[in-house]
C-alpha positions as a LaTeX table, in Angstrom:
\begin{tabular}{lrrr}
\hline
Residue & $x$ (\AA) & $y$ (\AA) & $z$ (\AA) \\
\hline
Unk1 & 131.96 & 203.88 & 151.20 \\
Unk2 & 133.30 & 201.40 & 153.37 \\
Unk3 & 136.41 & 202.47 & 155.62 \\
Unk4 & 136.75 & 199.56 & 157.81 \\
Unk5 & 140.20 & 198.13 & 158.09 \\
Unk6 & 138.30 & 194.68 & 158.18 \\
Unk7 & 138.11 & 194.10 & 154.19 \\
Unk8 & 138.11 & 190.12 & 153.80 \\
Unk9 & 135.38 & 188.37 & 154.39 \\
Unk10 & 136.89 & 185.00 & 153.35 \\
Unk11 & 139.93 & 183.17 & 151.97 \\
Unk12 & 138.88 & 179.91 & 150.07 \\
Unk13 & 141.47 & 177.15 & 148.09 \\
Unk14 & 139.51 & 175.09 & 146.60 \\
Unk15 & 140.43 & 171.83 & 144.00 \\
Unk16 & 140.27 & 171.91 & 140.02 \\
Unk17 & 136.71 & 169.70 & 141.11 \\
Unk18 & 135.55 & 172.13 & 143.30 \\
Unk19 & 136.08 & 170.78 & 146.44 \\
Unk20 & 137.52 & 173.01 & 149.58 \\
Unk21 & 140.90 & 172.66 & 150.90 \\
Unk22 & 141.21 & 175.44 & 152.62 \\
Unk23 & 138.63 & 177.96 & 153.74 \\
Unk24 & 138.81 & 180.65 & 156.71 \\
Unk25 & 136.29 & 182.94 & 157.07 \\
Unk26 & 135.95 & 186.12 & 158.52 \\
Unk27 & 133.43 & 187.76 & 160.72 \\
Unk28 & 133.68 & 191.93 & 161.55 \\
Unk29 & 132.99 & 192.38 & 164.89 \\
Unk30 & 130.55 & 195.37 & 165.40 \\
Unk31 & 128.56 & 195.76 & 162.57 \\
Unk32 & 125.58 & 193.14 & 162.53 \\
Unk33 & 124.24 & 193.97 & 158.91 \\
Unk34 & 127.54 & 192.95 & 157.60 \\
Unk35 & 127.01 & 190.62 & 154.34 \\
Unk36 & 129.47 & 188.48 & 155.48 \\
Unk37 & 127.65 & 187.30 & 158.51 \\
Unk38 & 125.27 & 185.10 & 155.84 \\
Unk39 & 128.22 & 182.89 & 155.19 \\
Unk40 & 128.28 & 181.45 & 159.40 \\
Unk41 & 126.63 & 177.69 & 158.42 \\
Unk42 & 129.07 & 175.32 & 156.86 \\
Unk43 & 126.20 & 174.49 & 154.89 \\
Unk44 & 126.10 & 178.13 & 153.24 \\
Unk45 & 129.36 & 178.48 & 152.84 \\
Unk46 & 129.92 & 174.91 & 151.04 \\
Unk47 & 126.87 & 176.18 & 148.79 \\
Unk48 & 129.15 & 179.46 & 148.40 \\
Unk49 & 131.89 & 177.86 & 147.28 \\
Unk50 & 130.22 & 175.50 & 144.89 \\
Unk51 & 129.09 & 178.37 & 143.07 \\
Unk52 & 131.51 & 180.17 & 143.40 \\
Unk53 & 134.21 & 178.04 & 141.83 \\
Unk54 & 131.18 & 177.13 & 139.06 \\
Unk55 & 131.84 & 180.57 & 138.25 \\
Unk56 & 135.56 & 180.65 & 138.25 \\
Unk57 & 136.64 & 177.06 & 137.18 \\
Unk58 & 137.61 & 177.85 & 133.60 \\
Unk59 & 140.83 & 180.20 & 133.92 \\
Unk60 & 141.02 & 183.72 & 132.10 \\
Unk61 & 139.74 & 186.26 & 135.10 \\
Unk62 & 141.03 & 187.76 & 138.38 \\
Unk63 & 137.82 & 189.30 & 139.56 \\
Unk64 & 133.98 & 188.97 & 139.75 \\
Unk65 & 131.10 & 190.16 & 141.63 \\
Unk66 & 129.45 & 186.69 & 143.08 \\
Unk67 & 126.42 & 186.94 & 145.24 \\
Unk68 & 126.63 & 190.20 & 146.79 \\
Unk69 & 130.74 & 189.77 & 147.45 \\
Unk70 & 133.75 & 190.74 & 145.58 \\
Unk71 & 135.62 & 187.74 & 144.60 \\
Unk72 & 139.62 & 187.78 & 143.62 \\
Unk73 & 141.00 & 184.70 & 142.45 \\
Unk74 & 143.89 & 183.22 & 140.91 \\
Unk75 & 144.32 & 179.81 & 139.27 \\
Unk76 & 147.69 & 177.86 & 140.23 \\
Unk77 & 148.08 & 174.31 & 138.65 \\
Unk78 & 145.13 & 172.36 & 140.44 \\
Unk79 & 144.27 & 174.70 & 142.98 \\
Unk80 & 142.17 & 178.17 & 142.79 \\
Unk81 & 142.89 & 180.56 & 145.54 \\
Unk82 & 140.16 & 183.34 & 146.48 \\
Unk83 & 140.30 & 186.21 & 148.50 \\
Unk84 & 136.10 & 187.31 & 149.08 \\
Unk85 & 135.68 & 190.79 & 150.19 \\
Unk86 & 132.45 & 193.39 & 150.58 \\
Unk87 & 130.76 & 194.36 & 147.56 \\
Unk88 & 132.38 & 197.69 & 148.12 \\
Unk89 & 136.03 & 196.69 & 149.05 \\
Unk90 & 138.96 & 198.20 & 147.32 \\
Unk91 & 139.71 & 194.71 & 144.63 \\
Unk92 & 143.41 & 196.21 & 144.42 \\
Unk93 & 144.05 & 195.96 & 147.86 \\
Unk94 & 142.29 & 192.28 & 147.99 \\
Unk95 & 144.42 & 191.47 & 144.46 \\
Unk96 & 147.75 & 192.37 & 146.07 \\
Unk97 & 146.98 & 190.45 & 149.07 \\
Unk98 & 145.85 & 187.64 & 147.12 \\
Unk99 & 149.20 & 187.58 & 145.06 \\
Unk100 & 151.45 & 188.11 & 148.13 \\
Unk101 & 150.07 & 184.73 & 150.11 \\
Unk102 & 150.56 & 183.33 & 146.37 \\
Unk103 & 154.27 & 183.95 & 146.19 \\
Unk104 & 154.88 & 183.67 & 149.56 \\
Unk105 & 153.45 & 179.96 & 149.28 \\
Unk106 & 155.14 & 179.47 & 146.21 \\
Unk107 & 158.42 & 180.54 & 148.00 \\
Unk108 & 157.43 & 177.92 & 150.94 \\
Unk109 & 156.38 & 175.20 & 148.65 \\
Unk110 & 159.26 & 175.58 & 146.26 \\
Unk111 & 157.08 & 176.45 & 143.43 \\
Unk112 & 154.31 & 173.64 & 144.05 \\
Unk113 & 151.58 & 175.41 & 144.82 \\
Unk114 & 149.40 & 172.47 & 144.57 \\
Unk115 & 146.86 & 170.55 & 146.42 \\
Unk116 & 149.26 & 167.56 & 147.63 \\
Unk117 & 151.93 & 170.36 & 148.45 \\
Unk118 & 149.35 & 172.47 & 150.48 \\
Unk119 & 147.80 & 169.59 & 152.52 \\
Unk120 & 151.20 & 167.82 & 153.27 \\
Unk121 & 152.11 & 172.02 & 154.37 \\
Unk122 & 148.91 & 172.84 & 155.56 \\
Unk123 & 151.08 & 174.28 & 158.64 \\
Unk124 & 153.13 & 176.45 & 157.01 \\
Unk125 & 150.31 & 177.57 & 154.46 \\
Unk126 & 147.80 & 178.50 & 157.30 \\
Unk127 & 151.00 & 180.64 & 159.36 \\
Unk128 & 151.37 & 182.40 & 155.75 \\
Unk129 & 147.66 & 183.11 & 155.87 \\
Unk130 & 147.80 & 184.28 & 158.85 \\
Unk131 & 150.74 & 186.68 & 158.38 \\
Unk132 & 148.52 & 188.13 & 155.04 \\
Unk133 & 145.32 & 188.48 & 156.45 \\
Unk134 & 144.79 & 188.84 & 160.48 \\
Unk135 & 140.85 & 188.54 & 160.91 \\
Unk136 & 139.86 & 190.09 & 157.75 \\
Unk137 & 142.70 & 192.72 & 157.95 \\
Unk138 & 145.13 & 192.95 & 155.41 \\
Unk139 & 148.45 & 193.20 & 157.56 \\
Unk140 & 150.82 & 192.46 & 154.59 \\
Unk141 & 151.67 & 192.39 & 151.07 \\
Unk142 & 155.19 & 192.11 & 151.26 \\
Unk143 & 155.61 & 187.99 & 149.38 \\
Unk144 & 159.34 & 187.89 & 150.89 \\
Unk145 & 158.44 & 189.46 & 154.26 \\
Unk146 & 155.50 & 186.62 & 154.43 \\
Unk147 & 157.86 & 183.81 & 153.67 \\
Unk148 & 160.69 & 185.05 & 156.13 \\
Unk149 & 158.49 & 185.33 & 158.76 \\
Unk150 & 156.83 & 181.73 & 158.51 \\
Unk151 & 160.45 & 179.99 & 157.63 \\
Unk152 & 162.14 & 182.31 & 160.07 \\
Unk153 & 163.40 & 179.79 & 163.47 \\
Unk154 & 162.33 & 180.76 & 166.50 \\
Unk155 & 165.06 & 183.07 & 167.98 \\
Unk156 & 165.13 & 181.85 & 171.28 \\
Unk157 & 166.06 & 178.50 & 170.71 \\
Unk158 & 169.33 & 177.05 & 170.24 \\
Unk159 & 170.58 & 173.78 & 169.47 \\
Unk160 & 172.30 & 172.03 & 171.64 \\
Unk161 & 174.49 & 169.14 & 170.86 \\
Unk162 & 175.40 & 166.83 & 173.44 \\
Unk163 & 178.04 & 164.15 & 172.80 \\
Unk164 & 180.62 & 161.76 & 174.93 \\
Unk165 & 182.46 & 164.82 & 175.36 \\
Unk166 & 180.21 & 167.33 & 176.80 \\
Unk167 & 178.69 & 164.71 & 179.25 \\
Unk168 & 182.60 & 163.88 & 180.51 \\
Unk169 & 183.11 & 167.97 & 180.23 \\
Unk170 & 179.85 & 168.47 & 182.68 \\
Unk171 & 180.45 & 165.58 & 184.88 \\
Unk172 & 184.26 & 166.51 & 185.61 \\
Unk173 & 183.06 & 170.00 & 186.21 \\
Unk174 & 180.31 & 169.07 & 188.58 \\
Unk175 & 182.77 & 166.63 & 190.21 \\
Unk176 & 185.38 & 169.83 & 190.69 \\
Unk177 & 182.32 & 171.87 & 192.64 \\
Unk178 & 181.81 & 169.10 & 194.75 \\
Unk179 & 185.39 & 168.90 & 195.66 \\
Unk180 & 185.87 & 172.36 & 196.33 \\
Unk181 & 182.37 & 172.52 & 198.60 \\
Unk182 & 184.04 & 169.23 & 200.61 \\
Unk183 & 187.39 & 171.35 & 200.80 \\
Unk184 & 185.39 & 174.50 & 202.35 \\
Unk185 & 183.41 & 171.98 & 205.11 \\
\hline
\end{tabular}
């Protein structure tokens, strides 16, 4: 029974040809037995994938066991999203999460959750990864929390307009300080 927090072992978008345009994968610190420490060499994970989405390509599923890992995927348009897990991880838990990043993008994309959309995004796509999944922990599965918290603007900025006025309204007040310093001399 696994009862590690760290569940995901990888999330992979790849193309309707099977080539990656995303991939992020995950390493659990600790334990060096883990499966997921096989996938470390680009090359093994690009073999991975390619079997992976040989596997998956035609749509119809949401699960299967590939290679020793639990594999959840969904199909949107021309992309395939998968979240890989342990063998032993809890597929609800990786389904939800999977389906959260997918509405959340969808919510940041404005329903174009496809592979032009992503890579012109990839920015806002990889934040909204990163609020799902924090190094193969599962920190949200909230879609609308996700997509707030990527879109949100930073809170300590404001905008500041500067025009003819406010430069006149600055300079006449700096102008007033310096008078009233020379009147104090």
């Amino acid at each position: 029974m696994n009862l590690s927090l760290y569940t995901v072992s990888a999330f992979i978008i790849v193309d309707t040809d099977g080539h990656r345009v995303l991939a992020k994968y995950y390493h659990p610190p600790g334990d060096p037995n883990a499966a997921s420490k096989k996938l470390t060499a680009v090359k093994e994970q690009r073999a991975f994938e390619k079997g992976l989405w040989q596997k998956t390509k035609k749509a119809g599923g949401e699960i299967i066991l590939f290679d020793g890992f639990l594999a959840v995927y969904k199909h949107s348009l021309d992309l395939i999203c998968y979240i890989i897990g342990d063998q032993s991880a809890n597929e609800l838990m990786l389904l939800s999460a999977l389906v959260s990043f997918s509405d959340a993008a969808n919510m940041l994309l404005r329903n174009q959750l496809e592979k032009r959309s992503v890579l012109e995004n990839l920015d806002l796509v990889l934040l909204c990864l990163d609020e799902t999944i924090d190094d193969g922990v599962v920190v949200e599965t909230d879609s609308t929390a996700i997509a707030s918290r990527v879109s949100r603007p930073k809170a300590d900025t404001t905008e500041i307009v500067i025009n003819e006025q406010t430069l006149m309204s600055a300079y006449l007040t700096v102008k007033d300080k310096v008078q009233q310093r020379i009147g104090q001399l």
